[in-house]
C-alpha positions as a printed Julia matrix, in Angstrom:
289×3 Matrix{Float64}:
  15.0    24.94  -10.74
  11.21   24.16  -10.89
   8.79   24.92   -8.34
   5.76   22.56   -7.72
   3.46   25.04   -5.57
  -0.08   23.56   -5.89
  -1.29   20.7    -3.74
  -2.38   18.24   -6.0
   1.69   18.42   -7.45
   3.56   15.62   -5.94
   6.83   14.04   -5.96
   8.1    11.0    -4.54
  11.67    9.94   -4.28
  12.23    6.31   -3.55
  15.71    5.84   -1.37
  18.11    3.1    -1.45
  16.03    1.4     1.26
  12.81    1.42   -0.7
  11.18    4.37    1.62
   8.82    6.24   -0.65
   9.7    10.33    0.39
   6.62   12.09   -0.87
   7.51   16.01   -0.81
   5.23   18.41    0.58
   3.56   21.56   -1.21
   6.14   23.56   -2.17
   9.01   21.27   -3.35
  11.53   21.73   -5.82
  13.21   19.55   -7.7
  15.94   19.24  -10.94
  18.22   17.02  -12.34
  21.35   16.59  -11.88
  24.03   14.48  -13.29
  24.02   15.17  -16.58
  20.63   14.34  -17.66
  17.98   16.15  -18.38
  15.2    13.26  -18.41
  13.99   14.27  -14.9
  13.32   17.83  -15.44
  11.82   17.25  -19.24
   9.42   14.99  -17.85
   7.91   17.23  -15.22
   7.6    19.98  -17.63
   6.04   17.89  -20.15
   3.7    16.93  -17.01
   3.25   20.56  -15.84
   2.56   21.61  -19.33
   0.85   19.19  -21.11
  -0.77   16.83  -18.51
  -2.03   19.5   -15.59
  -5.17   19.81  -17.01
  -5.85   16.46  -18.1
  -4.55   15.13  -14.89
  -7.24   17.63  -13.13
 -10.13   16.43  -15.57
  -9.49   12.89  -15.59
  -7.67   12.07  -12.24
  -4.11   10.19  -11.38
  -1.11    9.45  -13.52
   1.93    7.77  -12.55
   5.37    8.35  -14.44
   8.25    5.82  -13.54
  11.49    7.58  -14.91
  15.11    6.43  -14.13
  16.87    9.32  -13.07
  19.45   11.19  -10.79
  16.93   13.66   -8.82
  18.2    16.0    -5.9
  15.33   17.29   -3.91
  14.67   19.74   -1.33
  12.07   19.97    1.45
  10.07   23.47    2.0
  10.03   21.72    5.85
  13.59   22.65    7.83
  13.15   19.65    9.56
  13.08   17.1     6.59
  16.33   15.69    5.07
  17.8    17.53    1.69
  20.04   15.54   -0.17
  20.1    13.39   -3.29
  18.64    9.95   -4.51
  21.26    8.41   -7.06
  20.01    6.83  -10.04
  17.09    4.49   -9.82
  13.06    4.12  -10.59
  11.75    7.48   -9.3
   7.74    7.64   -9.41
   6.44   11.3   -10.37
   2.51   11.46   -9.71
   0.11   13.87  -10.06
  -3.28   14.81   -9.16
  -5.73   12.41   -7.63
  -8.13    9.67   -8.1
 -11.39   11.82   -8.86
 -13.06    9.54   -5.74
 -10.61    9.9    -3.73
 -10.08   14.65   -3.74
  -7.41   15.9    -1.49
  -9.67   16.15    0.93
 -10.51   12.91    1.61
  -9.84   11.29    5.16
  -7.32    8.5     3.52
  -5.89   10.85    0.62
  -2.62   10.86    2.32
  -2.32    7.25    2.81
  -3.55    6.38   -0.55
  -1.2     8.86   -2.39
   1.87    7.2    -0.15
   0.65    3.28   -0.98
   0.2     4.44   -4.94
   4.08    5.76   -4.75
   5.0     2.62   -3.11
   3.65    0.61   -6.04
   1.25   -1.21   -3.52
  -1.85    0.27   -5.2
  -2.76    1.43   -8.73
  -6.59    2.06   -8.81
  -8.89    1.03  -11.45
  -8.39    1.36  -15.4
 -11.24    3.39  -15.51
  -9.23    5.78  -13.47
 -10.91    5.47  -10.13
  -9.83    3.96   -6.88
 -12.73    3.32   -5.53
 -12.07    3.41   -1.64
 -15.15    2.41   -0.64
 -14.58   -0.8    -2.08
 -14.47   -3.81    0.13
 -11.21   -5.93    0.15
 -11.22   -9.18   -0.3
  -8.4   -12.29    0.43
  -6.96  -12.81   -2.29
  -6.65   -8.75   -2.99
  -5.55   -8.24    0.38
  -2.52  -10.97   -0.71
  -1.53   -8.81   -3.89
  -1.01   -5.45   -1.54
   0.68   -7.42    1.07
   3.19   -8.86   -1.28
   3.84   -5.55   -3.44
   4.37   -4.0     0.35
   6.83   -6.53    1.52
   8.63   -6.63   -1.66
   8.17   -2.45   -2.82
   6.07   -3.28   -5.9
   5.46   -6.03   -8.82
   8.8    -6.74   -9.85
  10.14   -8.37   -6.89
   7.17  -10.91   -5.67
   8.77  -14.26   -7.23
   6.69  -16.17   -9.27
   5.0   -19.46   -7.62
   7.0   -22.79   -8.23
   5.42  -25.2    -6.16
   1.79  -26.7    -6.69
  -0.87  -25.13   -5.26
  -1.59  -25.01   -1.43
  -5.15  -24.36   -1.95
  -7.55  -26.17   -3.74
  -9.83  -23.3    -4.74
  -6.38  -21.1    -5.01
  -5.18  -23.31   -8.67
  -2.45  -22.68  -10.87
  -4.5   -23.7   -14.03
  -8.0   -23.34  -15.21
  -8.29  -19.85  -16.37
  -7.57  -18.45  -19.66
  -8.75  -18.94  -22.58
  -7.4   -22.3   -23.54
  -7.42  -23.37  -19.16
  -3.71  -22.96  -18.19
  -3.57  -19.72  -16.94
  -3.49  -19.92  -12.74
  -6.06  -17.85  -10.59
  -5.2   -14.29  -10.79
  -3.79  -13.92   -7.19
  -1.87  -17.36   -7.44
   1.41  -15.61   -6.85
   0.6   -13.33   -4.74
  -1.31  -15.56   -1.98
   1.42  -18.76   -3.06
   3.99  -15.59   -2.11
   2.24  -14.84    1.37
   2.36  -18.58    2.04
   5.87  -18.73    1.78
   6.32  -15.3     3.72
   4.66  -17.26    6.76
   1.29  -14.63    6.36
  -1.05  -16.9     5.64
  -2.12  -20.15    5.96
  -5.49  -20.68    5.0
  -8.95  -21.72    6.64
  -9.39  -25.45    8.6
 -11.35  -26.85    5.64
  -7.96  -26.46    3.71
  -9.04  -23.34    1.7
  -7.87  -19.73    1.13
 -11.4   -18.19    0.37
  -9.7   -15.64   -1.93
 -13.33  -13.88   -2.4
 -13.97  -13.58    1.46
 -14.24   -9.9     2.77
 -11.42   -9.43    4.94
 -12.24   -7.91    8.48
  -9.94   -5.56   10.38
  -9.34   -8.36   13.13
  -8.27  -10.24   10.19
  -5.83   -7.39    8.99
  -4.08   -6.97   11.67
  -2.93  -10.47   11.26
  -2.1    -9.64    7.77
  -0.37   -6.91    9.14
   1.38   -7.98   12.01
   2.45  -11.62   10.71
   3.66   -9.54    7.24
   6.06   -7.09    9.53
   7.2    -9.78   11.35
   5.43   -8.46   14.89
   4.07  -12.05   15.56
   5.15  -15.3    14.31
   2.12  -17.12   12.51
   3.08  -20.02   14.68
   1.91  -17.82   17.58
  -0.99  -17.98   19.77
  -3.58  -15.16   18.74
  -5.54  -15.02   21.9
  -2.99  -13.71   24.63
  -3.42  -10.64   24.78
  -5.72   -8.43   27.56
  -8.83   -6.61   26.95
  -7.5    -3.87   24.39
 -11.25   -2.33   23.01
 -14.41   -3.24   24.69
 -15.32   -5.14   21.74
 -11.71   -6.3    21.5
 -12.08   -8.54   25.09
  -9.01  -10.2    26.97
  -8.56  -13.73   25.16
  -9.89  -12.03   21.6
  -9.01  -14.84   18.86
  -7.09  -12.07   17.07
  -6.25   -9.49   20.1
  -2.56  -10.65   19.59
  -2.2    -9.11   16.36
  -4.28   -6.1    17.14
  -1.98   -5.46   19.89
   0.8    -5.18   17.63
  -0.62   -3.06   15.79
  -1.35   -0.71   17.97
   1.81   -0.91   19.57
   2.98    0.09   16.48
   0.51    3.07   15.86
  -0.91    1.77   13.17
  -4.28    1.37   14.57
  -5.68    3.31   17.88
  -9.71    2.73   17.29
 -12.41    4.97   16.7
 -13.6     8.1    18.05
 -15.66    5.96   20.43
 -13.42    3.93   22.03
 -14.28    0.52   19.75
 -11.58   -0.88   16.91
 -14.97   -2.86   15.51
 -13.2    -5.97   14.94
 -15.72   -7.06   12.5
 -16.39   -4.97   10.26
 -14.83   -5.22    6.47
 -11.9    -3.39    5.25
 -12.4    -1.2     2.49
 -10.01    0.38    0.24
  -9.24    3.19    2.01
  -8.73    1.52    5.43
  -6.09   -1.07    3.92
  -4.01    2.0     2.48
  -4.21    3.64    5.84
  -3.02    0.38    7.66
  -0.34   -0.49    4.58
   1.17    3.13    5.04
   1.47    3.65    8.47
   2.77   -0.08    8.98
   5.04    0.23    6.37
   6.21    3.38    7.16
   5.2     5.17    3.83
   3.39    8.02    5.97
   3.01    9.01    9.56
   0.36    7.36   11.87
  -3.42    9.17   12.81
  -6.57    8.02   13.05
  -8.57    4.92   13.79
């Protein structure tokens, strides 16, 4: 049995269901079913990669395995996760420590393949999100990673959103073609009057909730945004997106800041669409603005 005592040692198990079950500090774990794969992996991690991990940040190991796992908390579940993709991570993104505010929440969306950082290594929370990135993390939530966002078959909804004209020889589609053709179809978007997506547009937290709420299925996109009562005082009765923001907070994945405001305006940055993808999600509990 192998014991993972330090804090920047994580597992997470990924059910049947797709919920991502990171364990806590300690948490032990082995393998079961006649393979070994599990356990070799986190020694070779433990042995080999601890100190590289530490130096140079975050890895992520995807190994196919039959894991049991036990909780150091009495009141989480024990039990087993039969044999699928189980994500073993380690360490952090050197911007983002353990003890930043959103560590939590970023650690939960990285082990529900909604985030990966940066080649370089980094995750840079501080980062502003734009559209069409904002359209990549809601289809990897909806569909629990990569693998399952289907591929675009129709022709573009959005002029300055093509499926050609990148690349090196001009056929490749925009980068985020999929992605924002995939939020189309999930009824999360629908783009600006002019007919555009804007896919390099800062996103605002009015505007995530609506990514948020529309994505869970809170509100209908067909709905009317501006029913809902005075929520914030900058969030007034009639607000063009106080719908959405109610649903959200119904759902506790917003509650505003420390001074009462939710700051409807002001862009989204890495960190703050982890914390809203988690808690709405479910891949961690809610807290915070």
């Amino acid at each position: 049995m192998l014991t993972l005592a330090r804090r920047n040692l994580r597992i997470a198990l990924r059910r049947p269901s797709g919920d991502v079950l990171p364990c806590g500090s300690p948490c032990r774990s082995s393998a079961s079913g006649g393979s070994a794969a599990p356990l070799l992996v986190l020694l070779v991690l433990l042995s080999a990669g601890l100190a590289q991990a530490q130096d140079s940040g975050f890895g992520v190991i995807w190994n196919q395995a039959v894991m049991e796992y036990e909780y150091a908390d009495p009141e989480m579940p024990t039990g087993r996760a039969e044999s699928r993709w189980v994500p073993v991570y380690l360490g952090w993104f050197p911007d983002v420590p353990p003890d930043h505010w959103a560590y939590d929440e970023v650690m939960a969306c990285v082990g529900g393949r909604v985030v990966f950082g940066y080649t370089d290594g980094l995750y840079r929370p501080w980062k502003p999100v734009n559209r069409d990135q904002m359209a990549v993390y809601i289809a990897r939530a909806i569909c629990g990673g990569d693998d399952n966002v289907w591929p675009a078959e129709d022709d573009p909804t959005f002029p300055d959103v093509p499926a050609t004209g990148y690349g090196d020889d001009g056929t490749e589609p925009y980068w985020a073609f999929d992605y924002i053709e995939f939020a189309v179809g999930a009824d999360v978007v629908e783009g600006y009057p002019d007919g555009n997506y804007h896919p390099t547009w800062s996103l605002s937290r009015a505007q995530m909730a609506v990514f948020i709420a529309r994505a869970k299925r809170w509100i209908s996109i067909e709905d009317t945004m501006s029913t809902a009562p005075q929520l914030f005082p900058d969030v007034p009765a009639g607000y063009w997106a106080g719908t959405a923001i109610q649903a959200c907070q119904q759902h506790d994945v917003v509650q505003g800041y420390t001074d009462g405001y939710y700051r409807p305006t002001a862009t989204v940055t890495r960190d703050q669409m982890a914390v809203y993808i988690a808690r709405a999600f479910t891949l961690i509990a809610a807290s915070g603005p």
